[in-house]
Phi, psi and omega in degrees: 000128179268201197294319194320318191295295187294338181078161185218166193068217186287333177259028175264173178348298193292305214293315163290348165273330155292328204280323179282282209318295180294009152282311171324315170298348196238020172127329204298126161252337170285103175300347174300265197318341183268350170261323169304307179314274195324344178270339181286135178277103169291323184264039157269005171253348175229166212296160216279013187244018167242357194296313204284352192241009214273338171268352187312173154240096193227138115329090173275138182275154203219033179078148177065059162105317219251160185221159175291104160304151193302165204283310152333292194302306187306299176318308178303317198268330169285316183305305181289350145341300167275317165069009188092355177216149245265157195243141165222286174266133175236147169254147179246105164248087212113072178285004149040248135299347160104341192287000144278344147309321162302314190275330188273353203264312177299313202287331172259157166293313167210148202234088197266107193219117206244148186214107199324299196276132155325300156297344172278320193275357156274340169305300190285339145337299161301313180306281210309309194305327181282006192271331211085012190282108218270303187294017163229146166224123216255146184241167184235103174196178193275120197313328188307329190256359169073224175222089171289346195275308170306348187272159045263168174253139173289331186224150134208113193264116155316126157230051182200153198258141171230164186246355187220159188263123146316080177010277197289353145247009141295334178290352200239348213250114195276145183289125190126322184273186179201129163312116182228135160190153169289135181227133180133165200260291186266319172237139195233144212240144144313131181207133170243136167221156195235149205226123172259152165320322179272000173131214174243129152228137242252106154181144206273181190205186166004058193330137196211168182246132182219138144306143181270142137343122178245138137315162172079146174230168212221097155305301114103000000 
């Protein structure tokens, strides 16, 4: 890993290592997922005059509107995600700057990750390569219609707020598998959902702040 990766200062090593202990405090227990954070360089996903702020646990802005989820939210959301047990296709709908792409790319076999606006999905194109991260694959399309040809999916994570469980994915979601996204227009919940032999069921958790979800793509 060169320097740019390791980081030096406020983005180095020890700083990432503070950032999983203080996930460990704030509840985060899967050690699977607490090794993927620690493997990722969070500040090569946001921009370089915010890099010094890149382990806070904050929401950072990363251009057109959208933001890098805290480092708690991205961690929380893969543990439910995974649930304890190993991922083998997962869908992404909003790869934004890509660094939860990055973190579901350790945890899954392949990483199927879709992304509205054009310019965000060639930045984070570029960061994953330079990661080297083989088992994704990023798409420029609308998050609302998912990826019918690769599903069904073992996981699929939102990194965006909807007020309705999208259809057309839950329709992509393999039996066995499971949904994590914020759901609701003003307050908004962590909501998992699980698809079973008997259908879906449905549960909500935490209230969180998301950018809402748009139709439609952005060349830009």
């Amino acid at each position: 890993m060169n320097a740019h990766h390791s980081g030096i200062g406020m983005t180095s090593q020890r700083t990432r290592v503070r950032m999983i202990e203080r996930l460990r405090t704030q509840g985060i227990v899967d050690e699977v997922v607490l090794a993927a954070m620690n493997a990722i360089p969070r500040h090569i996903f946001v921009e370089e005059i915010l890099a010094s702020r890149a382990y806070d646990d904050v929401a950072l802005p990363i251009n057109f509107g959208q933001t890098i989820s805290s480092p708690f939210i991205v961690a929380r959301m893969s543990e439910l995600l995974r649930a304890g047990s190993t991922l083998g296709r997962v869908l992404e709908i909003g790869s934004g700057c890509g660094y939860q792409t990055a973190v579901l790319a350790q945890l899954a076999r392949e990483v199927y990750s879709v992304e509205r606006i054009g310019p965000l999905l060639t930045r984070a194109r570029i960061r994953l390569r330079q990661l080297r991260l083989n088992n994704v694959r990023l798409k420029h399309g609308d998050g609302f219609l998912g990826l019918s040809e690769p599903a069904p999916f073992d996981g699929i994570v939102l990194s965006a707020a909807t007020a309705h469980t999208p259809h057309q994915l839950l329709e992509q979601l393999a039996v066995g598998g499971r949904m994590v996204f914020p759901k609701g227009s003003g307050e908004q919940f962590l909501c998992v959902i699980e698809h079973n032999s008997q259908g879906y069921t449905e549960t909500m958790l935490e209230e969180v702040r998301f950018v809402p979800m748009v139709p439609g793509i952005l060349k830009g």
